[in-house]
Structures are given as structure tokens and as C-alpha cells.
N, CA and C of each residue as an Amber inpcrd file, in Angstrom:
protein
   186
   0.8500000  -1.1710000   0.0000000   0.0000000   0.0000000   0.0000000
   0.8970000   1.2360000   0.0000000   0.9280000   1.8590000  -1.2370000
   1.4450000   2.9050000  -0.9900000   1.0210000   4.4650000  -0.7830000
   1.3210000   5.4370000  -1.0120000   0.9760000   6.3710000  -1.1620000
   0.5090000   7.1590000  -2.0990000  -0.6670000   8.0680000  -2.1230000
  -1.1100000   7.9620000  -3.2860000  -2.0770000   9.2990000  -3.2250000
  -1.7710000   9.9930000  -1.9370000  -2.7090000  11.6920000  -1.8780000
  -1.6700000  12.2930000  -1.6730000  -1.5780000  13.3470000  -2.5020000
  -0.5530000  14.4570000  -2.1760000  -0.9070000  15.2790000  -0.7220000
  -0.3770000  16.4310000  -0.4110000  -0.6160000  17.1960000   0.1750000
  -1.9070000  17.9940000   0.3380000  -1.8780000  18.8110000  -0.6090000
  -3.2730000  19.6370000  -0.9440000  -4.4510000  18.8070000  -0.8170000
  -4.2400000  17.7050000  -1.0660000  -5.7190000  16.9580000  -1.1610000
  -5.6970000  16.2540000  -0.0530000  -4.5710000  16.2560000   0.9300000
  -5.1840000  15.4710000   2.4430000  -5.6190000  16.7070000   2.8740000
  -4.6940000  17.7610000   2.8280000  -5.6110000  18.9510000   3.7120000
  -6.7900000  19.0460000   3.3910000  -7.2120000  18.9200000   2.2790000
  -9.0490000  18.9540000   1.7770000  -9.4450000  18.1280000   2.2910000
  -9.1180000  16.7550000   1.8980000  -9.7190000  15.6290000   2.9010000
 -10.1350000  16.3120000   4.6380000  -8.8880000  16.6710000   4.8600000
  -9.0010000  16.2760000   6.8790000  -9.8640000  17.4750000   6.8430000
 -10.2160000  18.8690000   6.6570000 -11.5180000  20.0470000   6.3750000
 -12.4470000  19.5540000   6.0950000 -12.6380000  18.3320000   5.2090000
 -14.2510000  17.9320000   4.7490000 -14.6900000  16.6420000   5.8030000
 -13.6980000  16.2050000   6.4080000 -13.7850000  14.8920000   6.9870000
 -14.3970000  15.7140000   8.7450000 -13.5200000  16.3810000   8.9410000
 -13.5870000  17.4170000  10.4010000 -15.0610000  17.9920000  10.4410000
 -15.6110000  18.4090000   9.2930000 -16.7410000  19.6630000   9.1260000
 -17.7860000  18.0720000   8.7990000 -17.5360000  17.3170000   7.8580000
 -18.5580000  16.1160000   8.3730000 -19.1450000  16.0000000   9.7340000
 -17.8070000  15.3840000  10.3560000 -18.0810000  15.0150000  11.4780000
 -18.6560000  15.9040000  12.7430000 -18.2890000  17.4410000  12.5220000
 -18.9190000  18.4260000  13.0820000 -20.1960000  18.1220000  13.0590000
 -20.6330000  17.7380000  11.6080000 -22.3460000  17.4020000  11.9850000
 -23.8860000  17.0890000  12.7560000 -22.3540000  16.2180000  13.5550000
 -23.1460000  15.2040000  14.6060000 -23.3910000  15.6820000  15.7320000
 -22.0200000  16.7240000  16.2210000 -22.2910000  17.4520000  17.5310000
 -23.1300000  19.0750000  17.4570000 -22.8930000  20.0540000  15.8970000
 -24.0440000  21.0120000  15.9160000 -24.5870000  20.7060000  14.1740000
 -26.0050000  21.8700000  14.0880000 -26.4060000  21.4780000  13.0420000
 -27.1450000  20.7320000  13.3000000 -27.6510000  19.6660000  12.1710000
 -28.7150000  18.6760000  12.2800000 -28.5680000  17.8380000  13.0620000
 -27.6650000  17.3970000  13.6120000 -27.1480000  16.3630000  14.6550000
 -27.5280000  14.9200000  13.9140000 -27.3690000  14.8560000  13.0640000
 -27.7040000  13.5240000  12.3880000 -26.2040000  12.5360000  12.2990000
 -26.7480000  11.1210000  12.1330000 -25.5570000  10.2340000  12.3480000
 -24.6090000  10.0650000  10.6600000 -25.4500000  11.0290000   9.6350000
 -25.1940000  10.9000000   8.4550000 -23.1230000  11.6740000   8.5880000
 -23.0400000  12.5810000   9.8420000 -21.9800000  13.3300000   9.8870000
 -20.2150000  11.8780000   9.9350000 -20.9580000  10.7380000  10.5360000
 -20.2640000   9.6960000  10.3200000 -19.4070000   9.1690000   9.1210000
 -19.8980000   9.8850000   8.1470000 -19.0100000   9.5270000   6.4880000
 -17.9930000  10.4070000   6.7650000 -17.9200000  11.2140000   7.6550000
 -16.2520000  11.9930000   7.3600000 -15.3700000  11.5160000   7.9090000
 -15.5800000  10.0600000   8.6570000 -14.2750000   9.3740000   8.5790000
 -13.9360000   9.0320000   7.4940000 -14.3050000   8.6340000   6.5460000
 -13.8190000   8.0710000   5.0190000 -12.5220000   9.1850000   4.5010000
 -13.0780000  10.1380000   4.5650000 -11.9490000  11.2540000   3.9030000
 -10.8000000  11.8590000   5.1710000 -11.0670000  11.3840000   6.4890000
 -10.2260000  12.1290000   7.8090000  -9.0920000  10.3680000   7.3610000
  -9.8710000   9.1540000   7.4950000  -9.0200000   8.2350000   7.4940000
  -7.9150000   8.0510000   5.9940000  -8.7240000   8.8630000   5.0720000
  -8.0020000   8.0110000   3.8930000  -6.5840000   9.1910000   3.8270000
  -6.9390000  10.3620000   4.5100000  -5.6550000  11.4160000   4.5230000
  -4.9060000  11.0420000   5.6320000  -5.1230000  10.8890000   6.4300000
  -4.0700000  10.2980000   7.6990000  -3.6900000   9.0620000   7.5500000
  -3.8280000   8.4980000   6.6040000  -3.0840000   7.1420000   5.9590000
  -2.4750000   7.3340000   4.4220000  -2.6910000   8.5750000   4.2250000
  -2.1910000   8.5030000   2.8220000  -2.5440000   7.6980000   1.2690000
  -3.6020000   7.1010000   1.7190000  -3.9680000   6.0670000   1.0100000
  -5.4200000   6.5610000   0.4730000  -5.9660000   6.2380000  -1.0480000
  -6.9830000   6.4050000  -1.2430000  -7.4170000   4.9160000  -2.2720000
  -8.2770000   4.1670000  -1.7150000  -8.7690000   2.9170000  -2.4440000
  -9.4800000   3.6580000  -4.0640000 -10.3950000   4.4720000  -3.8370000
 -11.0190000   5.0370000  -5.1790000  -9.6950000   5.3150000  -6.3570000
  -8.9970000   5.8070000  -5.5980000  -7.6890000   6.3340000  -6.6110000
  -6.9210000   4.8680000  -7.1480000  -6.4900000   4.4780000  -6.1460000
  -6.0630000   3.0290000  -6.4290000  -6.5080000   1.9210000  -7.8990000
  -7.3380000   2.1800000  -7.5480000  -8.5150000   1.8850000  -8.3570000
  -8.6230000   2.2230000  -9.8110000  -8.6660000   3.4900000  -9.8260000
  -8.6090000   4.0480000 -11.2940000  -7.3890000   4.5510000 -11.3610000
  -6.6270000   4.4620000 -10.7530000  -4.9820000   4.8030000 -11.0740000
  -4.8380000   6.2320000 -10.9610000  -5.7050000   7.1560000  -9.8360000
  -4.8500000   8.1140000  -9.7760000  -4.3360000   8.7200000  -8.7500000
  -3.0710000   9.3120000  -9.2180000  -2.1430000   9.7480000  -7.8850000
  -2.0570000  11.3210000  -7.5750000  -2.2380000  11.8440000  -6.5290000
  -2.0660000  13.1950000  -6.6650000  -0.7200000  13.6430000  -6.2610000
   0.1500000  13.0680000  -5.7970000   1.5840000  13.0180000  -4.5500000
   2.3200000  12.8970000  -5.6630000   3.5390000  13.6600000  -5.3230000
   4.7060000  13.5800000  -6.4250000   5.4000000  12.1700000  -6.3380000
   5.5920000  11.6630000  -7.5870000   6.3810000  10.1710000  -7.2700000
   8.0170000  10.3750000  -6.9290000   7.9620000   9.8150000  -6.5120000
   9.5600000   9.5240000  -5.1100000  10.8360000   8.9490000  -6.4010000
């Protein structure tokens, strides 16, 4: 498993994943705020399965 989100796009990730999950505690308080682990986990692992997938990388190759 390698790496496969650049920079710019984990910081987007962990903002959309954070403000998801904000959901749950203000706002609608709904359990729907639970999907922003998908994008908090896939940037703090560096890893994105969708990308994987269709082959794309945003991270400069090494």
C-alpha cells in the first residue's frame, strides 16, 4: 500500500472529513456526519482505495 494523496488533497480531505463530522455534535445532529471518517481516514493514511482503483495519484512520485 502505498501512497497515493498528495498534500493539498489530504488537507481537503481532513476540512471535509472534520466539518462532516462536526455534523453530529451542531447542526442537524444527524448520524449521516459519520461519512467523514472516510476522507479524515483516507488522509491520515495517505492512502486512497477510489484512486487506487482508477490509477490516480495526486503526490509527487519519489
Amino acid at each position: 500500500m502505498s501512497t497515493n494523496i498528495g498534500r493539498l488533497d489530504r488537507v481537503l480531505r481532513i476540512v471535509l472529513g472534520l466539518f462532516l463530522l462536526s455534523l453530529i455534535f451542531i447542526g442537524p445532529h444527524t448520524l449521516w456526519g459519520l461519512i467523514g471518517i472516510v476522507p479524515l481516514g483516507t488522509a491520515l493514511t495517505g492512502f486512497c482505495p477510489a484512486y487506487a482503483l482508477f490509477g490516480i495519484r495526486t503526490c509527487r512520485k519519489a
